[in-house]
C-alpha positions in Angstrom: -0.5 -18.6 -3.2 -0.6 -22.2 -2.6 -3.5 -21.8 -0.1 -5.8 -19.7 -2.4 -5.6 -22.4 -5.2 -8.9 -23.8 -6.8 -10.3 -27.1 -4.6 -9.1 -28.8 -8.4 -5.5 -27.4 -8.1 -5.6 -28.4 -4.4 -5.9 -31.7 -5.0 -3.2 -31.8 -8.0 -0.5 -29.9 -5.6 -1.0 -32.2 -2.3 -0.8 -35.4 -5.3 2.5 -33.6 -6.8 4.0 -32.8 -3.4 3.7 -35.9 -1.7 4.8 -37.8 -4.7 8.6 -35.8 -4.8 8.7 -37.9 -1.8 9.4 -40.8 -3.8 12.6 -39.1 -5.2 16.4 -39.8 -3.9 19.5 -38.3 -4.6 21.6 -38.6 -7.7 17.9 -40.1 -9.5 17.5 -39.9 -13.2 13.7 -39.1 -13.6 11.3 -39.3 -16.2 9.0 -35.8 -15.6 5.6 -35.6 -17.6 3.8 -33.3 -19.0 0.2 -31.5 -17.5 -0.9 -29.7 -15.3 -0.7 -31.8 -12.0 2.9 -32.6 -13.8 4.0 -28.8 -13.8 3.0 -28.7 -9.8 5.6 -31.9 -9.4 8.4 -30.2 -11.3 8.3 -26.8 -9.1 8.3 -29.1 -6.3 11.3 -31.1 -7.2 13.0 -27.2 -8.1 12.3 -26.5 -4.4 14.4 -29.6 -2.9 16.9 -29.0 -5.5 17.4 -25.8 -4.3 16.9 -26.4 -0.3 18.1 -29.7 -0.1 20.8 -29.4 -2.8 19.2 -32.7 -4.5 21.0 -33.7 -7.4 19.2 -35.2 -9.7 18.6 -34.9 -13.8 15.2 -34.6 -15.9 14.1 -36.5 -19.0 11.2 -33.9 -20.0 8.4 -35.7 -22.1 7.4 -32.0 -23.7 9.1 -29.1 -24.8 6.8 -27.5 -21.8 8.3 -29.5 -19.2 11.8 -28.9 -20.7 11.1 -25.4 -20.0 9.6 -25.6 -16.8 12.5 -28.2 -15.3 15.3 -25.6 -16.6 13.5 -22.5 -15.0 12.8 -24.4 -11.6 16.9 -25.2 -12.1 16.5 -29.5 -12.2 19.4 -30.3 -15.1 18.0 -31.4 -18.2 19.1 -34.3 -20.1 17.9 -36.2 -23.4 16.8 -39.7 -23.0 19.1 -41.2 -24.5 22.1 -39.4 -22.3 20.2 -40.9 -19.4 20.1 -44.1 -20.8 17.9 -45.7 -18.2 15.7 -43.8 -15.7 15.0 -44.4 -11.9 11.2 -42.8 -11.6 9.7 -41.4 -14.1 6.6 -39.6 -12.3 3.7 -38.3 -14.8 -0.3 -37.5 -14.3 -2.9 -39.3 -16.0 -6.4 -38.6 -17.5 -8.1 -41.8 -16.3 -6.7 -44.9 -14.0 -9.1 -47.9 -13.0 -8.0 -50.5 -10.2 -5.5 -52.9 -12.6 -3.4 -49.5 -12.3 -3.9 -49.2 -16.4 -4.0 -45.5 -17.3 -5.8 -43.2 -20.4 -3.0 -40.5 -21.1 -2.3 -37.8 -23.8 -5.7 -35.1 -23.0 -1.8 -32.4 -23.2 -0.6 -34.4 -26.3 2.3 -35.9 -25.7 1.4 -39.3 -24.7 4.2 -40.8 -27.0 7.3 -39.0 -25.4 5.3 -40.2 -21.9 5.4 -44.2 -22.9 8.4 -44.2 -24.0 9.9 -42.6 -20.9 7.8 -44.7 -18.7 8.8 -47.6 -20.3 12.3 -46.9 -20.2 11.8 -46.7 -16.0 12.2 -48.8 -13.1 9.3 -47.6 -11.4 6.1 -45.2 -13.1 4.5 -43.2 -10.4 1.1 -41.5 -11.2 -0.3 -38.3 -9.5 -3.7 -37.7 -9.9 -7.0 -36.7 -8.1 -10.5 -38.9 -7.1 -12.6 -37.7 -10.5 -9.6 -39.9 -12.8 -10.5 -42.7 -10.4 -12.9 -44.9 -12.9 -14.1 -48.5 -12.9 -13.5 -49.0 -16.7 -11.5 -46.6 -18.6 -13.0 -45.2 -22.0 -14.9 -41.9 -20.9 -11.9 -39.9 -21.6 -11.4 -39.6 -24.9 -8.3 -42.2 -26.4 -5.5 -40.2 -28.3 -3.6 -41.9 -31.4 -1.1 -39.9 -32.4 -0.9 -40.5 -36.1 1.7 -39.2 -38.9 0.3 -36.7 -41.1 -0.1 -38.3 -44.6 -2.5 -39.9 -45.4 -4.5 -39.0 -41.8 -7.7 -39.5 -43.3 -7.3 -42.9 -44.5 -5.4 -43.9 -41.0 -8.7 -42.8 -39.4 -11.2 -44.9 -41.7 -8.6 -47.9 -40.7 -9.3 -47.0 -37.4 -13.1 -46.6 -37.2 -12.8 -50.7 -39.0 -11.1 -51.7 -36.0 -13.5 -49.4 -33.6 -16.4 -51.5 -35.6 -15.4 -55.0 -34.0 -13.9 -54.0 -30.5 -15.6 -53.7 -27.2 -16.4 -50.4 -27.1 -19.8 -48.1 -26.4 -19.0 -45.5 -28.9 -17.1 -45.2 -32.0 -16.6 -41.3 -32.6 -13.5 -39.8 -34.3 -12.1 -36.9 -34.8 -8.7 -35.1 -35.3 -7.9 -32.4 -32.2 -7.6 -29.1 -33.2 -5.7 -26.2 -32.0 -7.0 -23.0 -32.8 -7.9 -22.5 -36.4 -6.0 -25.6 -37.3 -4.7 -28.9 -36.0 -3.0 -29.7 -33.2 0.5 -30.6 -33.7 2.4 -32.7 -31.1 6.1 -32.2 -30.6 7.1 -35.1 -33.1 5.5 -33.2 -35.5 2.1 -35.4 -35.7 -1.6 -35.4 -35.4 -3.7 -36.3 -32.3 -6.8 -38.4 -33.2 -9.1 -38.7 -30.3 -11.1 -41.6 -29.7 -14.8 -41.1 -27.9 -15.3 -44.7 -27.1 -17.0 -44.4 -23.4 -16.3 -47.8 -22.3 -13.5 -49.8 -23.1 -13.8 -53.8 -22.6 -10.4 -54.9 -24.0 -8.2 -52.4 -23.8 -5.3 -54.9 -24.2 -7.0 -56.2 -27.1 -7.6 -52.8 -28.2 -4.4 -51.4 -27.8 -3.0 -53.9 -29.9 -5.0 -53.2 -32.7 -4.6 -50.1 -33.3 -1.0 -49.8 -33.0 -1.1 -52.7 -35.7 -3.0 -49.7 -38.0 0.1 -48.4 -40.7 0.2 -44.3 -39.7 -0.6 -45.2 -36.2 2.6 -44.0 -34.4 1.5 -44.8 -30.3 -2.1 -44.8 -28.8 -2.8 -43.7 -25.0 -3.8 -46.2 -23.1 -0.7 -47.6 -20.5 -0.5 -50.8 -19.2 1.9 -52.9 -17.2 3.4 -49.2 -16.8 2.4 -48.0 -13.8 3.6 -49.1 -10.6 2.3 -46.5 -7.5 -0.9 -43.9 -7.8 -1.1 -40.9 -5.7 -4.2 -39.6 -5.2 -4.5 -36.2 -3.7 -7.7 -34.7 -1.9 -8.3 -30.2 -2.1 -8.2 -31.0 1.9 -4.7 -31.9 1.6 -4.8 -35.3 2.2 -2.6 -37.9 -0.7 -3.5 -41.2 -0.7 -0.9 -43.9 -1.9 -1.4 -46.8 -3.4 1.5 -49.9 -4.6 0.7 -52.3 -7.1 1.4 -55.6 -5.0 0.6 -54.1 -1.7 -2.5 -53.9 -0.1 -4.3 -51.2 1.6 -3.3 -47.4 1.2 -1.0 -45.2 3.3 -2.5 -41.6 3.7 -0.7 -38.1 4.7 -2.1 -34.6 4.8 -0.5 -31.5 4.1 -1.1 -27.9 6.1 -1.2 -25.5 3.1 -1.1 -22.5 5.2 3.0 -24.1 6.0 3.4 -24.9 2.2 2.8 -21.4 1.2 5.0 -20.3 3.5 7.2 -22.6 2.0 6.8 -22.0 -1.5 6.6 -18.4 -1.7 10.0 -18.4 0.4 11.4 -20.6 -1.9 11.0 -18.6 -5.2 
């Protein structure tokens, strides 16, 4: 299975597997949401249930609740956990000051405040998120539903003064209608293709009334994994220099994984 994955889902597998690495016994971990995520949870189910790792989940979606149960991790509310070792998520876009663009799944909320509520924030993720300026990926606000319309005419003011190349809005939709994030919100995405402050921006718009979180993480995000479709994950440690590299065989991963579940 594992070896007849897409070069893309390659890359996202050797980032989630070497990043489970990072996990101990009797951890309480924060687990995001996405597709490189998803790989990283049926990871972790796999040294639950060879090792016997004991460890328990904070879930930042109802999707990764799901997952986490089904791979058998034990599932526990935030505020059970009270304060979380790891919390180990993907991202959209990460440039060198380790600052992150998250929410393209929607549920960049429940990921900031699990992140923040973490010792450590460990990011798994492939070259192509790699930028030198965030901003090309679209920026999700999740805003409350009333009054969305004037939220987003507050937002384009601020959008009219910041650093930015572009200044598009609009609300994402699911299907015939909106999208609608777990809290019950509205996602409105941002096309800005370069961001030159996103401190300063980040600020700003969760200053905006109806503005519940924006996207953009920084001072989060301690370690980035980057994994390669030839199996090779690259590490790298805010505070350390240099990069540690380690290559998987997937031919002995499927093997692996299929006996595994």
């Amino acid at each position: 299975m594992i070896a007849e994955l897409s070069p893309a889902d390659k890359a996202k597998f050797a980032a989630a597997r070497r990043a489970v690495d990072f996990v101990e016994d009797g951890m309480r971990l924060g687990l995001g949401t996405g597709s490189t995520a998803a790989w990283m949870v049926k990871c972790l189910g796999n040294r639950v249930r060879n090792e016997g790792l004991k460890i328990r989940g904070v879930p930042t979606s109802s999707r990764t609740a799901a997952l986490a149960a089904d791979c058998g991790i034990e599932v526990i509310t935030l505020d059970q956990a009270g304060w979380l070792d790891l919390t180990i998520d993907g991202a959209d876009e990460f440039d060198a000051d380790y600052r992150l663009i998250k929410g393209g799944g929607g549920a960049h909320l429940q990921e900031k405040i699990v992140a923040a509520a973490s010792d450590r924030m460990l990011v798994i993720t492939d070259p192509s998120k790699d930028v030198a300026t965030l901003g090309a990926f679209p920026l999700p606000l999740e805003v409350i539903p009333f009054g969305m319309e004037t939220t987003r005419r507050l937002v384009e003011r601020v959008l009219a003064d910041a650093d930015v190349d572009g200044r598009g809005t609009a609300f994402r939709k699911a299907g015939e209608g909106l999208f609608v994030t777990d809290e019950g919100n509205h996602t409105l995405d941002l096309q800005l293709g370069r961001i030159g402050d996103p401190e300063g921006l980040s600020a700003a718009l969760n200053a905006i009334p109806g503005v519940v979180e924006n996207g953009l993480f920084m001072n989060i995000c301690d370690v980035i994994v980057i994994g390669h479709e030839d199996g090779r994950a690259v590490t790298r440690q805010k505070g350390k220099g240099g990069e540690e590299e380690t290559r998987l065989d997937f031919a002995e991963e499927d093997k692996l994984f299929q006996a595994d579940n």
